[in-house]
N, C-alpha and C positions, 0 to 999 in steps of 0.2 A: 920436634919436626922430624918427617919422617926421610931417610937418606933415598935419594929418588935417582940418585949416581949410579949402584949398584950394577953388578955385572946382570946383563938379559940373560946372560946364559946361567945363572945358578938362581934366575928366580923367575917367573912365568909372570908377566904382564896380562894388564885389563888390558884391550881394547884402544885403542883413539876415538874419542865420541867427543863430537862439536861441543864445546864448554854452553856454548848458549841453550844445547839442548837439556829438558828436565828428564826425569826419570820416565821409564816406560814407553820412550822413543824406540820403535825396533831398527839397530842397523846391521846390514847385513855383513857374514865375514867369512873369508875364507879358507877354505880346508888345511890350506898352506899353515892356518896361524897356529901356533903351537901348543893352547889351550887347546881349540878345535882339534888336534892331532891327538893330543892327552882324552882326549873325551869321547873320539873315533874307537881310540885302540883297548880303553881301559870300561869305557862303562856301556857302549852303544852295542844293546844285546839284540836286536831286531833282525829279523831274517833277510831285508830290504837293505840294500847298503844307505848310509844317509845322502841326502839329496841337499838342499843349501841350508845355512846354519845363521842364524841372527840371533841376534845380542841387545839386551837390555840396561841399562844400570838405575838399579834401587838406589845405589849411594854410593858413596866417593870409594868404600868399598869393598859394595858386592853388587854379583851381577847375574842377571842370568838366561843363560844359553837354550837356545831354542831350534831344533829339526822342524822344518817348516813344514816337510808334508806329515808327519806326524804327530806335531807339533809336541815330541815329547820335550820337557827339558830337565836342567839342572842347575843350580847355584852353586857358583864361585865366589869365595869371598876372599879376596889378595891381600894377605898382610902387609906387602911390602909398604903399601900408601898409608899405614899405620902404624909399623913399628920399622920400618927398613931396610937395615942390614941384621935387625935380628929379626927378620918374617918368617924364618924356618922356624925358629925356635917356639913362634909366639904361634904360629896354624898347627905346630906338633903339638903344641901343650892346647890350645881350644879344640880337637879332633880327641883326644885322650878323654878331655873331662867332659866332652859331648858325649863318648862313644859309653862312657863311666854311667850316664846318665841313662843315655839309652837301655843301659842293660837293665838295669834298674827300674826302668818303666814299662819294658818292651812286652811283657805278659799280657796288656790290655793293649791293642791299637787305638781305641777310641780315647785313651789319656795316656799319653806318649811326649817321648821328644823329639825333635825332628832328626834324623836316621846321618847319622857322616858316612861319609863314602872315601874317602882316602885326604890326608895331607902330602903335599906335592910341592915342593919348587916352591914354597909358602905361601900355597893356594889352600884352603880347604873347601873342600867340596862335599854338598849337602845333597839330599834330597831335597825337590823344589816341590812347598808345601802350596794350591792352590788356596785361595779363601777369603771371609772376612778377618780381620783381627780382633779383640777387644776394643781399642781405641775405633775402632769404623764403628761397633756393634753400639759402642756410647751414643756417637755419632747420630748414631739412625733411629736411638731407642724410643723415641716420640712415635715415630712411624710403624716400628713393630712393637707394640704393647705387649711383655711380658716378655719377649726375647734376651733381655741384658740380662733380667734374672736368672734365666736358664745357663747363660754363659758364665755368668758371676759361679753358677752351684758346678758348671763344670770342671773349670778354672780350680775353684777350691779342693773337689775330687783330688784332680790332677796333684798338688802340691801338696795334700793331707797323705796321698800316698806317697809320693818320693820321701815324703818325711819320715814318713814309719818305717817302711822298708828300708831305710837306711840309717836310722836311727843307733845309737852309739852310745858308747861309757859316758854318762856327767862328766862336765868342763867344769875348772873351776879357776882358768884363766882368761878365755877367749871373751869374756866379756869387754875387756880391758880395750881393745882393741876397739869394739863398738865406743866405747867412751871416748877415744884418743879423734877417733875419725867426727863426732858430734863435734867436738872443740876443734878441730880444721875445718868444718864446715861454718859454724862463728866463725871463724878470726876470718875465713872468705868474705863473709858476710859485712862484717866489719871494715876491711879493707877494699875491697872490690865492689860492696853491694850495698844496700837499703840500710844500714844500720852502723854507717860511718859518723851521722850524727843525731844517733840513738845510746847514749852510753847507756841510762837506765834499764834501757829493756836486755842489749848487751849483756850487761852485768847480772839480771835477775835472769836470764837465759843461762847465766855462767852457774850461777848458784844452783840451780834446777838439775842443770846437767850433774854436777858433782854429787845433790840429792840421790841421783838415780845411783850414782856410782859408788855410793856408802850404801845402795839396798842390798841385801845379802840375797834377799829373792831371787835378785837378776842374778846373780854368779851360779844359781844352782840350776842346772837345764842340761837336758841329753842333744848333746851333739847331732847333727841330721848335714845329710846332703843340700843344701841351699842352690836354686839358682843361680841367687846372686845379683839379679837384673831385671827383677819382679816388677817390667812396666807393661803400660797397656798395650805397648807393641809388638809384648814379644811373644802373646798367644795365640793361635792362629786356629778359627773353627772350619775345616775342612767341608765339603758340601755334603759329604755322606753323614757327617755326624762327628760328635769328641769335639777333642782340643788337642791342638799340640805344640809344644815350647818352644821357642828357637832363642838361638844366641845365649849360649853355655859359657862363654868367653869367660864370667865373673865366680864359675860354681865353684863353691866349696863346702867345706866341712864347717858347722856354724849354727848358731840358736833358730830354729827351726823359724821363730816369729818375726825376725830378721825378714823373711822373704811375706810371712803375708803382712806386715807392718806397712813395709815398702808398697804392696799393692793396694793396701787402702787406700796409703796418700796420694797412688797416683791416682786411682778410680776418683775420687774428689775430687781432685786437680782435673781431668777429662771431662767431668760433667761440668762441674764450672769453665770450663775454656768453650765448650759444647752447651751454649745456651742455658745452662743450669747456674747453683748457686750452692754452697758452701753446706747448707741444708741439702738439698737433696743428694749429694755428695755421698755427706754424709750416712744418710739412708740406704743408700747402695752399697758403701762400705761396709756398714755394721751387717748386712744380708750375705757378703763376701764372709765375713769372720764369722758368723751363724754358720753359711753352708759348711766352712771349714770344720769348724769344731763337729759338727755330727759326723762326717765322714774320719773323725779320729778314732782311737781304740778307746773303748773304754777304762784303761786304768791311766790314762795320760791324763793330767793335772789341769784339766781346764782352766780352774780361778787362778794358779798362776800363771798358764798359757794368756790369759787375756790381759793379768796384769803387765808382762813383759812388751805386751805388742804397742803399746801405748806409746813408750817408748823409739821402738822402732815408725812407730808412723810420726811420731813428733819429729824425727831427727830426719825422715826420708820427708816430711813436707817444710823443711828448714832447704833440705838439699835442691827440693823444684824452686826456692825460693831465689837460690844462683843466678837462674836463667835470666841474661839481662833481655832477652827478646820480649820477657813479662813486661807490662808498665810496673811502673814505680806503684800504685795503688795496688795492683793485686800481690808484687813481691810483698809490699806491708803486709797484707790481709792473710799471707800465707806464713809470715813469722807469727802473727797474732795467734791464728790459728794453733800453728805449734807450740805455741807459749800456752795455750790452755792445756793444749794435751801433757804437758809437761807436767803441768799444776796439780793434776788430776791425785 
C-alpha cells in the first residue's frame, strides 16, 4: 500500500477529481496549483502566456494536463499513489530507464519511445502521445481490414530494433531468474487461482517448467534492452504514422524474446477478449513473430530465437491467467493453452 501521509511539500499531488468520475472527465484547475506552476515555468514554451489549464486522469496514476486555448498538453504520472514515500526514487529510476530507451530509439521518430521531460517531486513527466493504441487497433480490426497487420509489422520494427541496437555479451545466468518468476506465477495460481484444485495439471506445469530449465538453448542468448511491459496497451500509433512505446517502468537488460513472447500472449488474449477466439489469436501472433524476425539482422539465430519465445509466451499467458476479473472458463482455457506451449 502506498504511504498517502507524506509530506505535500516534498512531493507534487494529482489533482482532487470526484471518485465517482471515470477517466477523461476534463476538470478544470488552477494556476495557483503547483503542478500547473511546475509546468508554467519548466515546459510552457509558447509565446502566449497560458490561459486556463484542465486535467484529466487515465488512471489512479497518471494524468494529463491540458492549455485550453491551445489545447497543448502533457502527462504526469505521480508515483506517490504507487510506491509512497519512496516516489522520488521509483519516477528517478522510470525517467532514467525511459530516457536510456529513448536514446536508443530516438534516430527514427516513426518507431520511438515516448520522450520524458524531467522527474520532479516524484512526478514524471512525459510527452503526451495522441492516438489509437494496439489494444483499440484489435478492438476495431473487423472494421479496418488489414489495419492490425500493419500495426502488428510496426510494433515488431519497433522492438526488432531496440533489440539490436542494444544488444550485448551472452548471458549465462539471467535465465534463472525467468524460471524462478514462471514458478511464483504457479504457486499464484495455485493458491489464489484456477488450479487450487487442479494438482495434475499443477504438477505437469511444474515438470515442464523445470524441462525448460535443464534446456541449455535457453541459457545461451545476447542480452538486449527489454521493455519489460510488452502489453497491448502500451503501443501507441500516432495519427501521422509509427508507433511509439510508453511505460518503461519494467526495462531492463534481458533475453530479448522475453518481450515478444509476452506480446504474443497478449495479442491472443485481446483478440479473444475482443470477439475473437484462441485461433485467430493465434494467427496474429505468429504474423507479430514473422514481422519480428524479418526486421532482425541477418546473423541472429532465428531457430533459436523462435525456440526461446515459446517459452516466454507460455509463462506470459500463465501470468493473464492471474487476472480474477477473467471468468473461471477462460482462466482454464488460458493455463490449457500455456500447457501446450510448454509441451511443444
Amino acid at each position: 500500500m502506498s504511504d498517502l501521509s507524506v509530506s505535500s511539500e516534498k512531493f507534487l499531488s494529482p489533482p482532487q477529481i470526484p471518485k465517482r468520475k471515470l477517466t477523461w472527465d476534463w476538470f478544470a484547475v488552477k494556476h495557483t496549483d503547483p503542478v500547473i506552476a511546475h509546468i508554467e515555468t519548466d515546459f510552457w514554451d509558447q509565446e502566449m502566456a497560458p490561459a486556463n489549464w484542465l486535467v484529466a486522469r487515465l488512471s489512479p496514476a497518471v494524468y494529463v494536463y491540458c492549455e485550453e486555448t491551445t489545447e497543448w498538453k502533457i502527462i504526469a504520472k505521480f508515483h506517490v499513489h504507487k510506491t509512497g514515500k519512496d516516489a522520488i526514487y521509483h519516477a528517478e529510476r522510470e525517467f532514467t530507464v525511459t530516457q536510456r530507451a529513448w536514446k536508443y530509439l530516438s534516430s527514427d521518430q516513426n518507431y520511438r519511445s515516448v520522450q520524458p521531460m524531467e522527474s520532479r517531486k516524484g512526478v514524471l513527466f512525459l510527452e503526451y502521445v495522441e492516438g489509437f493504441t494496439l489494444e483499440d487497433q484489435i478492438a476495431i480490426r473487423r472494421s479496418q481490414p488489414g489495419d492490425l497487420f500493419h500495426s502488428l509489422e510496426a510494433v515488431a520494427k519497433l522492438l526488432s530494433k531496440l533489440h539490436t541496437v542494444s544488444s550485448e555479451k551472452k548471458s549465462e545466468t539471467n535465465f534463472g531468474s525467468a524460471v524462478k518468476y514462471a514458478y511464483k506465477v504457479l504457486d499464484n495460481l495455485v493458491e489464489h487461482g484456477v488450479l487450487q484444485n487442479h494438482p495434475s495439471v499443477q504438477n505437469g506445469i511444474k515438470r515442464l517448467i523445470e524441462r525448460w530449465n535443464n534446456d541449455q538453448d535457453m541459457w545461451d542468448f545476447r542480452l538486449a534492452l527489454n521493455h519489460g511491459d510488452a502489453t497491448s496497451s502500451n503501443f501507441i500509433f500516432p495519427m501521422g504514422g509509427g508507433v511509439i512505446a510508453i511505460d518503461w517502468e519494467r526495462s531492463e537488460f534481458a533475453d530479448p524474446t522475453a518481450d515478444l513472447g509476452r506480446l504474443m500472449a497478449e495479442v491472443t488474449h485481446a483478440i479473444n477478449q475482443h470477439g475473437g477466439d484462441f485461433s485467430e489469436g493465434h494467427i496474429y501472433a505468429q504474423q507479430l513473430r514473422e514481422a519480428y524476425c524479418r526486421f532482425l539482422p541477418k546473423n541472429w539465430d532465428r531457430k533459436a530465437l523462435l525456440h526461446r519465445v515459446q517459452f516466454y509466451e507460455a509463462i506470459s499467458t500463465l501470468r493473464i491467467a492471474r487476472n480474477g476479473w477473467l471468468s473461471r472458463k477462460d482462466r482454464l482455457a488460458l493455463v490449457l493453452q500455456a500447457f501446450a506451449l510448454l509441451s511443444r
